[in-house]
N, CA, C and O atoms as a Tinker XYZ file with bonds, in Angstrom:
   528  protein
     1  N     94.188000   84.912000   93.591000    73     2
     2  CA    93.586000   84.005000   94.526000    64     1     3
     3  C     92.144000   84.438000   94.835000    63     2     4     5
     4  O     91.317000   83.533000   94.728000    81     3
     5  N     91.700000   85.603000   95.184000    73     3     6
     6  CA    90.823000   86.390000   95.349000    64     5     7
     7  C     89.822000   85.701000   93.920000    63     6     8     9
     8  O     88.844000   84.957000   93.996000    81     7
     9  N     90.342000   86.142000   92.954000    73     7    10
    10  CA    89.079000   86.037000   91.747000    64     9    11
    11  C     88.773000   84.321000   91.832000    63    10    12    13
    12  O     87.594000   83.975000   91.895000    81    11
    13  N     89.618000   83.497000   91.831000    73    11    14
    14  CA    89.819000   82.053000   91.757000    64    13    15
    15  C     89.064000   81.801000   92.887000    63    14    16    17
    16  O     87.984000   81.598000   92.331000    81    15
    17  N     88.850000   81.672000   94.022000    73    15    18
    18  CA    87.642000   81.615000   95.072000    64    17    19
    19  C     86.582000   82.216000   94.670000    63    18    20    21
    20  O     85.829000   81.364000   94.200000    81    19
    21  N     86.133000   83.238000   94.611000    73    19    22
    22  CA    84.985000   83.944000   94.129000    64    21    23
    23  C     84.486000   82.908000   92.959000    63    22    24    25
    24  O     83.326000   82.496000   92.939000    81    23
    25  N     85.328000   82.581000   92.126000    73    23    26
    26  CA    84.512000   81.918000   90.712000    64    25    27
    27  C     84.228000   80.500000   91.343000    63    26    28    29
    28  O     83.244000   79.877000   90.944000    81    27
    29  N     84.993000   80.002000   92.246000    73    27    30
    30  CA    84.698000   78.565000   92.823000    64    29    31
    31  C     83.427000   78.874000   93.620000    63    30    32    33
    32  O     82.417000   78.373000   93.125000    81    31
    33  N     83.306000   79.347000   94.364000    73    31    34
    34  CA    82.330000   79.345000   95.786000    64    33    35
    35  C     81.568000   80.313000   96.144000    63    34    36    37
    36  O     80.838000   80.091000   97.110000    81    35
    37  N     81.514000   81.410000   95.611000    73    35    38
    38  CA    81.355000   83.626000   96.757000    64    37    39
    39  C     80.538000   83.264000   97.693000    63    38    40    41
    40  O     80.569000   83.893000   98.751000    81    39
    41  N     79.698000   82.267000   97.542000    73    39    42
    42  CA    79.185000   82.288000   99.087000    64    41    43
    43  C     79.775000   81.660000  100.062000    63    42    44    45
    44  O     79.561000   82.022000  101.219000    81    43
    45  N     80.451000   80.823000   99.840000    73    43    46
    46  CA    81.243000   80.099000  101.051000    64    45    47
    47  C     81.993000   81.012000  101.395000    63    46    48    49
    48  O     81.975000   81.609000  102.471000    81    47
    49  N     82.709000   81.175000  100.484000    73    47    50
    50  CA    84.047000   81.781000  100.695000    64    49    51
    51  C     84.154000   83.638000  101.150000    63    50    52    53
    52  O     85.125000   84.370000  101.343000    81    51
    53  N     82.371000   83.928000  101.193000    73    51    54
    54  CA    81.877000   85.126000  101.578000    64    53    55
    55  C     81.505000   84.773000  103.294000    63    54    56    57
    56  O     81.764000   85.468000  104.276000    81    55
    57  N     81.016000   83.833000  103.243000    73    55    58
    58  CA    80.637000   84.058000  104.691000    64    57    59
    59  C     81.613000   83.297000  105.705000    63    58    60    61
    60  O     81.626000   83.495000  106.920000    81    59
    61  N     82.261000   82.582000  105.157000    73    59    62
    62  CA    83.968000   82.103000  106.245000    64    61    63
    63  C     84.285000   82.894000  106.940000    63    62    64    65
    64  O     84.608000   82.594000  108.089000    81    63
    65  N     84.318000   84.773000  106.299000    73    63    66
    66  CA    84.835000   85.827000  105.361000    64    65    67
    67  C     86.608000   86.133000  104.979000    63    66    68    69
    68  O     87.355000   87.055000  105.308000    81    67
    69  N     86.900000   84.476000  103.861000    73    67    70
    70  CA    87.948000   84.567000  104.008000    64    69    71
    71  C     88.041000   85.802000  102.256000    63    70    72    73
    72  O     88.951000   86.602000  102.037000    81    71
    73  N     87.042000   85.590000  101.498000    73    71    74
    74  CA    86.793000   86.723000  100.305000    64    73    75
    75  C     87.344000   88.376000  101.090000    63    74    76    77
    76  O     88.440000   88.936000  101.058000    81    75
    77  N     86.194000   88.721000  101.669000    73    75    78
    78  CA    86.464000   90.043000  102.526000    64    77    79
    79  C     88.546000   90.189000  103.258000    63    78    80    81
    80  O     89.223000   91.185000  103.003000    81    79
    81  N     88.916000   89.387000  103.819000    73    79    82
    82  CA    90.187000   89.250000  104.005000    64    81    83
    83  C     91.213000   89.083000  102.912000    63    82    84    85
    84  O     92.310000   89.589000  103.149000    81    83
    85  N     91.072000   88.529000  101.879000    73    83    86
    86  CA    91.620000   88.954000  100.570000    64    85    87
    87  C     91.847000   90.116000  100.174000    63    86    88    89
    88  O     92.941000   90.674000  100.084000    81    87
    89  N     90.299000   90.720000   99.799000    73    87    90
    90  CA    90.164000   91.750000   99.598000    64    89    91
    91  C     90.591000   93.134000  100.174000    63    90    92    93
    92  O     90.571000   94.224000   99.604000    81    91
    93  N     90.932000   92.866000  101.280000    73    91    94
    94  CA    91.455000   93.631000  102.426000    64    93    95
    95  C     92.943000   93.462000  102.431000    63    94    96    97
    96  O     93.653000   94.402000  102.786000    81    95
    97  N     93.463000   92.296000  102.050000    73    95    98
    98  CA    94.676000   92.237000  101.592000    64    97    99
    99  C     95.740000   92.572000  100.740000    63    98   100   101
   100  O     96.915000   92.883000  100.936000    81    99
   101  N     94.945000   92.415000   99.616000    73    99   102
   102  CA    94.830000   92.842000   98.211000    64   101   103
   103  C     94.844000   94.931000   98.298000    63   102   104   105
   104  O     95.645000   95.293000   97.436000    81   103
   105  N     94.493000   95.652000   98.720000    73   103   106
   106  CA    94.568000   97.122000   98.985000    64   105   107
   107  C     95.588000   96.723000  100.013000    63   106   108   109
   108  O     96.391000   96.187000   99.250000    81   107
   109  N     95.989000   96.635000  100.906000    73   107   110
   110  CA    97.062000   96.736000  101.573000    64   109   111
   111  C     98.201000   96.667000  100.850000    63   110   112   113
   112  O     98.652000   97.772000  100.547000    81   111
   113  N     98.831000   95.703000  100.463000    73   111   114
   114  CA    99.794000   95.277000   99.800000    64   113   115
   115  C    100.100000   94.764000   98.423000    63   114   116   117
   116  O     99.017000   94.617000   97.858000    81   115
   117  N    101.029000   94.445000   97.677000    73   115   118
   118  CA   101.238000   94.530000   96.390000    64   117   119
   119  C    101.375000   93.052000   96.550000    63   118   120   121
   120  O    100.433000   92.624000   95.883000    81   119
   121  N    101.860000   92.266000   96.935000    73   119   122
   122  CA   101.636000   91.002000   97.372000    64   121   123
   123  C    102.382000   90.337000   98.464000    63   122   124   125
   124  O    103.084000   91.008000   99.219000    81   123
   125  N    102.276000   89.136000   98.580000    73   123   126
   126  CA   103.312000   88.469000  100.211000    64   125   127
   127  C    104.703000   89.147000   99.981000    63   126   128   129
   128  O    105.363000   89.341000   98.960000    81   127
   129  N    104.890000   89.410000  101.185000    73   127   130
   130  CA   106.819000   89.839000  101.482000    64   129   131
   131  C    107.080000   88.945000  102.339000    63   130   132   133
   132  O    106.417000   88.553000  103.299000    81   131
   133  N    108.362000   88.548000  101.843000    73   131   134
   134  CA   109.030000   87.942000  102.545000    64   133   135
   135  C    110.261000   88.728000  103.254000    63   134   136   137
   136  O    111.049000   89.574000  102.832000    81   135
   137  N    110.115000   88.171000  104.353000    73   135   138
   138  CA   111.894000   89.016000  105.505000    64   137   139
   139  C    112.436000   88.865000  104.934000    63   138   140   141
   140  O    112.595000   89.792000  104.141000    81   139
   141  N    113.212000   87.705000  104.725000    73   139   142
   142  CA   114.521000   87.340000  104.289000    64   141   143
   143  C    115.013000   88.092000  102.760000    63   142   144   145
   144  O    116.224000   88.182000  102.560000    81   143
   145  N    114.219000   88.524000  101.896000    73   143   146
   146  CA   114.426000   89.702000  101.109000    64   145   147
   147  C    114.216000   90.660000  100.739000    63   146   148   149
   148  O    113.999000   91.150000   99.631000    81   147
   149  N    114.317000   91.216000  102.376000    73   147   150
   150  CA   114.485000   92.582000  102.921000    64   149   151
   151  C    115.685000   93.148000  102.911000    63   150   152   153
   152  O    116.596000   92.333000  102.761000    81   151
   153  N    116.041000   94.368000  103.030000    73   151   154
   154  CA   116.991000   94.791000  103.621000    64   153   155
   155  C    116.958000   95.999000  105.048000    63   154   156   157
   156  O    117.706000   96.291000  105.981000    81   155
   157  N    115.499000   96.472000  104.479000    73   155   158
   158  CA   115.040000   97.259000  105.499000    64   157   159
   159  C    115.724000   97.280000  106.923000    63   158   160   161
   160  O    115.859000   96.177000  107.452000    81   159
   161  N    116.092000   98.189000  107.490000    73   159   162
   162  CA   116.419000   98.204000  109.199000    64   161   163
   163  C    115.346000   98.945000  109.559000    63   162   164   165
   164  O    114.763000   99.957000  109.168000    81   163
   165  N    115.192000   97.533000  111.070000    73   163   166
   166  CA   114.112000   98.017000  111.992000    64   165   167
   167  C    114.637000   97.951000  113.116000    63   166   168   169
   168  O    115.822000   97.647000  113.254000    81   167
   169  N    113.753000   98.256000  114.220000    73   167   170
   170  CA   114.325000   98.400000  115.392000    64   169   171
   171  C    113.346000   97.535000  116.171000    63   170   172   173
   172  O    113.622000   96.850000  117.156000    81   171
   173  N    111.877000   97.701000  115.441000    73   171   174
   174  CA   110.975000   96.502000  115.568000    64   173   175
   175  C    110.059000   95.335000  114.460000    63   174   176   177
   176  O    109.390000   95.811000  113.543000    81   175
   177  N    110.095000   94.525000  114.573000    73   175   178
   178  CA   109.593000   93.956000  114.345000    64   177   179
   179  C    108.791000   92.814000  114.373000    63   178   180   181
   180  O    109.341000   91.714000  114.421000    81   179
   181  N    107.451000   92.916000  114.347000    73   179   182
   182  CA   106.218000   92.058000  114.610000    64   181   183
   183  C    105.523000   91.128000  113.655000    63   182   184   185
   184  O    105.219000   91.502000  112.522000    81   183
   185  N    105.201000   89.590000  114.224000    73   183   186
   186  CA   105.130000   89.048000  113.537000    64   185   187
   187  C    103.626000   88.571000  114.183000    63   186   188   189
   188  O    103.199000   88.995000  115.257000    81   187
   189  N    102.749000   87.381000  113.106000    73   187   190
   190  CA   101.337000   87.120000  114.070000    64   189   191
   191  C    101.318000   85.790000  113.996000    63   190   192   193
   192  O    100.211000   85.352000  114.307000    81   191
   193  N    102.152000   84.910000  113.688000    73   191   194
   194  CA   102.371000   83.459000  114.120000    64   193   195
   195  C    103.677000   82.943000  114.237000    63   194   196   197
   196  O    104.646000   83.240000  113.538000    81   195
   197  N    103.617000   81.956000  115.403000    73   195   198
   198  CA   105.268000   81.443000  115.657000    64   197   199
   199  C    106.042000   80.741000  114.388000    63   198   200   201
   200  O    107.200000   80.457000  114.695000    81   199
   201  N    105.788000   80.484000  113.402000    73   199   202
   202  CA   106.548000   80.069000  112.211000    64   201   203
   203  C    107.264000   81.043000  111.872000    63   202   204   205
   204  O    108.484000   80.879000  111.830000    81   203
   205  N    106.622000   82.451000  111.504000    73   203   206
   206  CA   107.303000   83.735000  110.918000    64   205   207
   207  C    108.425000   84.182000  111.821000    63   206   208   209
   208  O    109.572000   84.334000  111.401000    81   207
   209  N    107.951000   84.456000  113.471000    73   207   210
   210  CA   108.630000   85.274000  114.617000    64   209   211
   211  C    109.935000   83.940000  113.945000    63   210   212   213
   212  O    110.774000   84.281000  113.111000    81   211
   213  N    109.866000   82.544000  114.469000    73   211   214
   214  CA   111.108000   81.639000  114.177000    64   213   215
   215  C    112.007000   81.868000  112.791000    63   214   216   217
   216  O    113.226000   81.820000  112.632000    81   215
   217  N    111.113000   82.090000  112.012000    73   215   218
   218  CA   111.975000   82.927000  110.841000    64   217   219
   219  C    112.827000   83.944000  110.591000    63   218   220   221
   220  O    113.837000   84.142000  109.916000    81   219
   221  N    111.834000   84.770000  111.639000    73   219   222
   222  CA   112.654000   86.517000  111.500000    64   221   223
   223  C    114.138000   86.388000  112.639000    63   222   224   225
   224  O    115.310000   86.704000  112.430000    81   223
   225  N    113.682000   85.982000  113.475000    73   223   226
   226  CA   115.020000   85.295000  114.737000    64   225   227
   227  C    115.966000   84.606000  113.729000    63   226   228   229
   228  O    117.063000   85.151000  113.853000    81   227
   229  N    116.003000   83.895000  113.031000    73   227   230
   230  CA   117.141000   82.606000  112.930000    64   229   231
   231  C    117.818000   83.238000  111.780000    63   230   232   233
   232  O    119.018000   82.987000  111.665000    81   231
   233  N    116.957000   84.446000  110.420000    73   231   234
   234  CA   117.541000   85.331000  109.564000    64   233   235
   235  C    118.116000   85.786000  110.634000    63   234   236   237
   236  O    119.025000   85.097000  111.097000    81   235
   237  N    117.779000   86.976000  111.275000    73   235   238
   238  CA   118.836000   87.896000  112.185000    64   237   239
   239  C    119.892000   87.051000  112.681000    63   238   240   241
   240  O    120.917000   87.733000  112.663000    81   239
   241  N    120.232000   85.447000  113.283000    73   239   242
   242  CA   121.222000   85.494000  113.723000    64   241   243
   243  C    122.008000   85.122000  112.046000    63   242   244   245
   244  O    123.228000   85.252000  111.946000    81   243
   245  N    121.219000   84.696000  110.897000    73   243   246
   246  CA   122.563000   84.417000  109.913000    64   245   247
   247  C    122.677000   85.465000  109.559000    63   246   248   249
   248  O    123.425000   85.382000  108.585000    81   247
   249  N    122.298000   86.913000  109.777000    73   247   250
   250  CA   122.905000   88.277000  109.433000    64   249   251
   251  C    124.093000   88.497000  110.034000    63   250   252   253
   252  O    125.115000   88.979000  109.545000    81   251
   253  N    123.839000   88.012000  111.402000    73   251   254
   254  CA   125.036000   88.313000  112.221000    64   253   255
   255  C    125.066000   89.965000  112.820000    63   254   256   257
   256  O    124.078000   90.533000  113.285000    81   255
   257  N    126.176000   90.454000  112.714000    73   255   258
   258  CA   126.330000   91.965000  113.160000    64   257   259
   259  C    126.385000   93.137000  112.328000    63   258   260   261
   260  O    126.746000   94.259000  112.685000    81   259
   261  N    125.937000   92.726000  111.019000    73   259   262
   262  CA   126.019000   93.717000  110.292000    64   261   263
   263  C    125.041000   95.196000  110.688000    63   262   264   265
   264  O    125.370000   96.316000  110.299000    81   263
   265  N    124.205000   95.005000  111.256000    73   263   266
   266  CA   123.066000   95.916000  111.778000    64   265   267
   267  C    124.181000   97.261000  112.434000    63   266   268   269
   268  O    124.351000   98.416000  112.044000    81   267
   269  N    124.868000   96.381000  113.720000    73   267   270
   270  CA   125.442000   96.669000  114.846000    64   269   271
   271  C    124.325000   97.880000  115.649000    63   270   272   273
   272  O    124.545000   99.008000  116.090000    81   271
   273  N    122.765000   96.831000  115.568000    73   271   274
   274  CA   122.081000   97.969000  116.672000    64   273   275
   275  C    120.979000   96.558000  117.245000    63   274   276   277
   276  O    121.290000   95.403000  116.954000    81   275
   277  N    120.054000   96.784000  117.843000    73   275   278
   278  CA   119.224000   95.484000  118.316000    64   277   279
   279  C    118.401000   95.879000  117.486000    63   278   280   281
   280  O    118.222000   96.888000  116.803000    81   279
   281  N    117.785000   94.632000  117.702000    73   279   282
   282  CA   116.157000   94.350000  117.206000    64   281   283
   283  C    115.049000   93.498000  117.689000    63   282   284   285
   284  O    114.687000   92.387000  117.302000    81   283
   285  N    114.744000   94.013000  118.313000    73   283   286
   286  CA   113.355000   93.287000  118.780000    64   285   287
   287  C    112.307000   93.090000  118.094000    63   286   288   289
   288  O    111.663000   94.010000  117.590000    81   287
   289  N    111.960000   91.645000  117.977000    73   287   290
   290  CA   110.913000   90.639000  116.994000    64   289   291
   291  C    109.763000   90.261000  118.390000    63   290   292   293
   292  O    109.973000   89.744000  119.487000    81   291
   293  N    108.612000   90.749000  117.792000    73   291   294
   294  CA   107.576000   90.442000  118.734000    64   293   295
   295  C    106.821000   89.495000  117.992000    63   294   296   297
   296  O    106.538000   89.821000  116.839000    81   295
   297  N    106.379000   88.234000  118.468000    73   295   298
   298  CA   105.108000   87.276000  117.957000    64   297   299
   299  C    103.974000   88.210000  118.670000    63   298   300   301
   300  O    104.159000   88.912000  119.664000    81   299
   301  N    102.544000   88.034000  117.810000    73   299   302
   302  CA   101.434000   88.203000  118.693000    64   301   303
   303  C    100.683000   87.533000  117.739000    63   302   304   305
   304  O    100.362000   87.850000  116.594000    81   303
   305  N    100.359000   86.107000  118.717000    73   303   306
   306  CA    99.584000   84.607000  117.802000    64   305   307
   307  C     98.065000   85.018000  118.249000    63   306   308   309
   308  O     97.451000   85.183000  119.303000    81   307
   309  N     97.735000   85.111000  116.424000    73   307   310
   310  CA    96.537000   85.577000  116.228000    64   309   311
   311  C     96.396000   84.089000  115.234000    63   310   312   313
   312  O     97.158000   83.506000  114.462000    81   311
   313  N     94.847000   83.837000  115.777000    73   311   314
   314  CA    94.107000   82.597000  114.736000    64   313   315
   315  C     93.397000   83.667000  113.253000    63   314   316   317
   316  O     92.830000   84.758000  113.319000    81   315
   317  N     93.820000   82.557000  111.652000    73   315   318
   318  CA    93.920000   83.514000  110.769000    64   317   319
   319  C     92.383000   83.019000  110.119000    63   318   320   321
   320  O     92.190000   82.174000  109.245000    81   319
   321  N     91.306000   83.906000  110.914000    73   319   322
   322  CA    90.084000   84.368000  110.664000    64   321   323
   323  C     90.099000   85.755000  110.764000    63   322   324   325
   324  O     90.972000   86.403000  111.342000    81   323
   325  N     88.976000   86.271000  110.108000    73   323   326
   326  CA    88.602000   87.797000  109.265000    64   325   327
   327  C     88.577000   88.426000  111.137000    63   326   328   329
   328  O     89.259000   89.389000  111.486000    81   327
   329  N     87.563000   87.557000  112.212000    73   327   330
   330  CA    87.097000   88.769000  113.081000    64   329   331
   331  C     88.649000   88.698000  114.271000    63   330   332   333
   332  O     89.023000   89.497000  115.130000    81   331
   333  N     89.106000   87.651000  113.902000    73   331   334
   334  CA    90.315000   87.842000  115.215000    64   333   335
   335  C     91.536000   88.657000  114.157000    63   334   336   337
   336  O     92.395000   89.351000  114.700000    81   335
   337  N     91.525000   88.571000  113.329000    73   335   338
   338  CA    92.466000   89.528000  112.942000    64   337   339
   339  C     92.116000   91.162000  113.222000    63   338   340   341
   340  O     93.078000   91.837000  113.589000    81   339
   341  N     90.962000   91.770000  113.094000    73   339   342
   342  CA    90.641000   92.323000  113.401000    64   341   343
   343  C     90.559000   93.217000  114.911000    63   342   344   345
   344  O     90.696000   94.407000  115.193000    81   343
   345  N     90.247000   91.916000  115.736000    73   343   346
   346  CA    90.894000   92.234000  117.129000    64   345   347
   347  C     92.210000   92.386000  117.630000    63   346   348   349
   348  O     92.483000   93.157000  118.550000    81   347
   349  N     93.257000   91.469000  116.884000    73   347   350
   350  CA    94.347000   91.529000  117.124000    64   349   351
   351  C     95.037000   92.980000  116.260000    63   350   352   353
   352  O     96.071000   93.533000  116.635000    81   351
   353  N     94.014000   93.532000  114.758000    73   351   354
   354  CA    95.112000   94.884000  114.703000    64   353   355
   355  C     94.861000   95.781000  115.824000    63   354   356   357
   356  O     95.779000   96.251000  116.496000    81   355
   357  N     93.733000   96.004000  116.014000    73   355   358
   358  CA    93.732000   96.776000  117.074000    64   357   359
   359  C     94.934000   96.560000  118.367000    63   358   360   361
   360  O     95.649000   97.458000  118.812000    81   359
   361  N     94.924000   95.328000  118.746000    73   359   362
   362  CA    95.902000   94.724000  120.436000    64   361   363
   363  C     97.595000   95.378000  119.240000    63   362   364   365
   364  O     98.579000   95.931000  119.731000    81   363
   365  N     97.450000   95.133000  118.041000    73   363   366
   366  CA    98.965000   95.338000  117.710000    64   365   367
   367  C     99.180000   97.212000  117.164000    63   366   368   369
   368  O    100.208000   97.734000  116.733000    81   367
   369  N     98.099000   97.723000  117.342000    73   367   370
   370  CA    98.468000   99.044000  117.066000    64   369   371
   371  C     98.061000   99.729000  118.321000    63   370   372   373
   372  O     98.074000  100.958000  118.252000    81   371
   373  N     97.717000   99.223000  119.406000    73   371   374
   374  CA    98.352000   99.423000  120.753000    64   373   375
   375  C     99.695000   99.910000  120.942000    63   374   376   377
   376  O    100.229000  100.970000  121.269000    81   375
   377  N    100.151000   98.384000  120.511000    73   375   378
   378  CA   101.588000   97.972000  121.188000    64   377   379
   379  C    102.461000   98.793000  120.577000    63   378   380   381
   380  O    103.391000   99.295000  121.208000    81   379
   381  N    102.276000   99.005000  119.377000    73   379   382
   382  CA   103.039000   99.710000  118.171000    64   381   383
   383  C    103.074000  101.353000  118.767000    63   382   384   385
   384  O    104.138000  101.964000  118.677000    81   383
   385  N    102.297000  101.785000  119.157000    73   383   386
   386  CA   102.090000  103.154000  120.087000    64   385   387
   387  C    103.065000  103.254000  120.949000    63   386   388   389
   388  O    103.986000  104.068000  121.026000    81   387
   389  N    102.559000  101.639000  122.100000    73   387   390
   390  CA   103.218000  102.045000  123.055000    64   389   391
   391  C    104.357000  102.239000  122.811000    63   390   392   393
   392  O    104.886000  103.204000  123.363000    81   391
   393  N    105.286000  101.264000  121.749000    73   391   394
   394  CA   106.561000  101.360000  121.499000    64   393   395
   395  C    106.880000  102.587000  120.977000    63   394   396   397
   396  O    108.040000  102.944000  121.185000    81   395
   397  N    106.037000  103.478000  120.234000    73   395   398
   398  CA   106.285000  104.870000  119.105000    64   397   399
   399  C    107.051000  105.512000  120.587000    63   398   400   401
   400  O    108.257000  105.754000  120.567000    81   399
   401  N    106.364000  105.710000  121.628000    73   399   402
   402  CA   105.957000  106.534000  122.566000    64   401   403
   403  C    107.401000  106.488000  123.446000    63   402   404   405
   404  O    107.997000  107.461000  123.909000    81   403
   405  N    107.737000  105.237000  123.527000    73   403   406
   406  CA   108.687000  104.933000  124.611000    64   405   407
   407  C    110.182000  106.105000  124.316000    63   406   408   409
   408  O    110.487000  106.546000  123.208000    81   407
   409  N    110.668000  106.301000  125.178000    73   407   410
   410  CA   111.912000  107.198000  125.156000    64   409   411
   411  C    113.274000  106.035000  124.945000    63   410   412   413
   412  O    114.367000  106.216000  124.409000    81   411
   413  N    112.723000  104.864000  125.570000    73   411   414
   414  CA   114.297000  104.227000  125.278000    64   413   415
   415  C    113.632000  102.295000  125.171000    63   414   416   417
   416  O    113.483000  101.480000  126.081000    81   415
   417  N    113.397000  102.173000  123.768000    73   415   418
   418  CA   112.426000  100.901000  123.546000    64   417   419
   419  C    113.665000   99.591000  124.243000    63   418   420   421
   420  O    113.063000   98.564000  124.560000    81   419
   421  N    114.821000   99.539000  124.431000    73   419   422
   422  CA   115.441000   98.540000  124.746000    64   421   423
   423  C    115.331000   98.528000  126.201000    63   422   424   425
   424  O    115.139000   97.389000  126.626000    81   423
   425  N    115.396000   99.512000  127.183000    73   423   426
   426  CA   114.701000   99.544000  128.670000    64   425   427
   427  C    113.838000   99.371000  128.950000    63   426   428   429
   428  O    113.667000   98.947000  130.093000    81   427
   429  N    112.527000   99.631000  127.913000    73   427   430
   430  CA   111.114000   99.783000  127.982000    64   429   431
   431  C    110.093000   98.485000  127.939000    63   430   432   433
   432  O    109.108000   98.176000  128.609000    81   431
   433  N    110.967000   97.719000  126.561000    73   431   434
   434  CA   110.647000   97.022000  126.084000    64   433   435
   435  C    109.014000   95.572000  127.323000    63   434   436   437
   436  O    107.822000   95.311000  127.161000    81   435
   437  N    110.141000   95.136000  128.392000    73   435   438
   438  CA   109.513000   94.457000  129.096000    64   437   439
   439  C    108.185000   95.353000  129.677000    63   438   440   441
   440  O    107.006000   95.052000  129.493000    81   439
   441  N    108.431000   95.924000  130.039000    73   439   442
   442  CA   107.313000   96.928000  130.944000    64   441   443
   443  C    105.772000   97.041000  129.889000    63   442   444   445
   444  O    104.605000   96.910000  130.258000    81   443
   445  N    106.453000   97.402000  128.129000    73   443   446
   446  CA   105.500000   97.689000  127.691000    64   445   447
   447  C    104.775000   96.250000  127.020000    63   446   448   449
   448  O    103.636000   96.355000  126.565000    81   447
   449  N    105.411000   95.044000  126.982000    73   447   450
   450  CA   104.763000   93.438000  127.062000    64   449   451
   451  C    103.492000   93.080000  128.093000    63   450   452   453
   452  O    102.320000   92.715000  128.005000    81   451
   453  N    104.424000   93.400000  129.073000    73   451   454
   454  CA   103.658000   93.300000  130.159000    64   453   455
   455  C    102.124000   93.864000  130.079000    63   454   456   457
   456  O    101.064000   93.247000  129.979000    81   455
   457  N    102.429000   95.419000  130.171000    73   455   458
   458  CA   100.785000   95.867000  129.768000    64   457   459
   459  C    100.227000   95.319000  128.500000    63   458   460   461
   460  O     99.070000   94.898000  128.515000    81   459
   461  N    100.854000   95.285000  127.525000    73   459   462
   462  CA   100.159000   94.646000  126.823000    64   461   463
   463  C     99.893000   93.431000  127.004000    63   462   464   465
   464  O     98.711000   93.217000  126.734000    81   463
   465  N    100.359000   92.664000  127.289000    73   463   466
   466  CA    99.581000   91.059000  127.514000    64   465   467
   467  C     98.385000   91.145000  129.036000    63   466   468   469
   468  O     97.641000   90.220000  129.364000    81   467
   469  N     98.486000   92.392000  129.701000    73   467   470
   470  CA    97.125000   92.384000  130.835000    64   469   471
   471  C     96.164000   92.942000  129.803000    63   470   472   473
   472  O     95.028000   92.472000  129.872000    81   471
   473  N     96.399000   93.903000  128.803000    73   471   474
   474  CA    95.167000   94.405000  128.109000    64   473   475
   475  C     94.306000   93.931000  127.021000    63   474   476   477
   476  O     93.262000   94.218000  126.435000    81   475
   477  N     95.349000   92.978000  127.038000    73   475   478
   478  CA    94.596000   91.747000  125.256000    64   477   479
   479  C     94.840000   90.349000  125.626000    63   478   480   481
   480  O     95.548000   90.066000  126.592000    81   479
   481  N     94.411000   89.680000  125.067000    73   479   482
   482  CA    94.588000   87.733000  125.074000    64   481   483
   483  C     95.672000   87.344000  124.616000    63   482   484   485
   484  O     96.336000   86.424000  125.095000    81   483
   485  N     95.972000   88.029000  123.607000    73   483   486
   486  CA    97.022000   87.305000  122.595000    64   485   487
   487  C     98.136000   87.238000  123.330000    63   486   488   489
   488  O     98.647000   88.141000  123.992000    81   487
   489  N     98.609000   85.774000  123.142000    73   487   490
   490  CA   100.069000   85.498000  123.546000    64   489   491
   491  C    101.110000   85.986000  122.747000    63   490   492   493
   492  O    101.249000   85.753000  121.546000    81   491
   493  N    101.983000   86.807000  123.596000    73   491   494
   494  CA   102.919000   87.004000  123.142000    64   493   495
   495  C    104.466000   86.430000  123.020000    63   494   496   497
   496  O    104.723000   85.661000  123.946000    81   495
   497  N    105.571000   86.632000  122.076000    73   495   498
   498  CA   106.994000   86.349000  122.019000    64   497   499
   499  C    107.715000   86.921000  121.915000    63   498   500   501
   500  O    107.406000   87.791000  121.101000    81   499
   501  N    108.943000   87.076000  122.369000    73   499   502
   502  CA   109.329000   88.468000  122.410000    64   501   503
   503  C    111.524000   87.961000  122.266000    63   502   504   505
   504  O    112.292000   87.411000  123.056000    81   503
   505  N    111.664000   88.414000  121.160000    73   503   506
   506  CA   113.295000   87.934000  121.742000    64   505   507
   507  C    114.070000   88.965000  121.149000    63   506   508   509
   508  O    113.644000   89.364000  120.066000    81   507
   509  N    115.122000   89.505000  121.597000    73   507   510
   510  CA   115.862000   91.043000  121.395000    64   509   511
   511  C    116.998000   90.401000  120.730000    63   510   512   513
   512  O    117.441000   89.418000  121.324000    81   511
   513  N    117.641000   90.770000  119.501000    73   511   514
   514  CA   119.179000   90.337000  118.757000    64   513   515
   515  C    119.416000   91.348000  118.980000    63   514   516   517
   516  O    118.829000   92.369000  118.621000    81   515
   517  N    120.865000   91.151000  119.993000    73   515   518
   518  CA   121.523000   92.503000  120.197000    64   517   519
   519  C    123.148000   92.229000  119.150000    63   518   520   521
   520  O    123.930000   91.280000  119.109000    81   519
   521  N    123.111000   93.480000  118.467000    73   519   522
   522  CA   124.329000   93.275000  117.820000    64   521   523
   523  C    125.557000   94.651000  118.261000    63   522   524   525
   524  O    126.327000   95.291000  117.545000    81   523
   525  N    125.353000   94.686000  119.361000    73   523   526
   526  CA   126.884000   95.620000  119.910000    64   525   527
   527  C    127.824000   95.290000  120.160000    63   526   528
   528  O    128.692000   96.095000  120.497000    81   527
C-alpha cells in the first residue's frame, strides 16, 4: 500500500502524512491482525475506534468461558491522522502504565479511567467480560 501511494501521489500523500504513518506502520508490524485469530490471553485489551472495541466484546462473549479469568477491553477513539495518533500513543501508554502499576487491575480498573479521561480528551469505553 505504502509503495502504491508513493507511485500515485508522494506529495499528497506526504503531506496528509498518511505516507509517514504507513511507514511507521510497516516497522511496527508484519501486517493487520485481526482478534478474532488470536488466541493470545490478555487481561487487557485496547482498542482506538468503536468498530474494533464492538468486535473485541461480541468475540469474547462467543468465546464464552473458556478464559475462566476477565478481560477488560478499553476503546480510546482516536481520529486516524498521523498527529492525533501520536497524541493519543502517548494518552494510551499512560494508561497502559497505569494499568502495569496497579496491584489489583479489576478493583482499580475505574479509578484508573477516571484519571485518565481528566488527563487526555480522548473518549473512552470501557466493558469488563468476566468469566468466573
Amino acid at each position: 500500500m505504502y509503495n502504491d501511494l508513493r507511485a500515485k501521489d508522494q506529495r499528497l500523500y506526504t503531506v496528509n502524512g498518511l505516507l509517514q504513518m504507513l511507514d511507521r506502520n510497516r516497522r511496527i508490524k508484519r501486517a493487520p491482525e485481526k482478534w478474532q485469530e488470536t488466541k493470545t490471553m490478555a487481561d487487557v485489551v485496547i482498542t482506538c475506534e468503536e468498530r474494533c472495541f464492538d468486535a473485541v466484546c461480541e468475540d469474547l462473549l462467543l468465546r464464552g468461558g473458556e478464559t475462566n479469568r476477565s478481560v477488560h477491553v478499553i476503546n480510546v477513539e482516536i481520529k486516524d491522522n498521523h498527529e492525533e495518533a501520536l497524541i493519543a500513543g502517548k494518552a494510551i501508554l499512560d494508561l497502559c502504565t497505569a494499568i502495569e502499576n496497579a496491584d489489583d487491575i479489576d478493583n482499580e480498573m475505574e479509578k484508573i479511567l477516571k484519571v485518565q479521561q481528566e488527563k487526555h480528551p480522548h473518549a473512552l469505553l470501557h466493558y469488563k467480560h468476566a468469566n468466573e
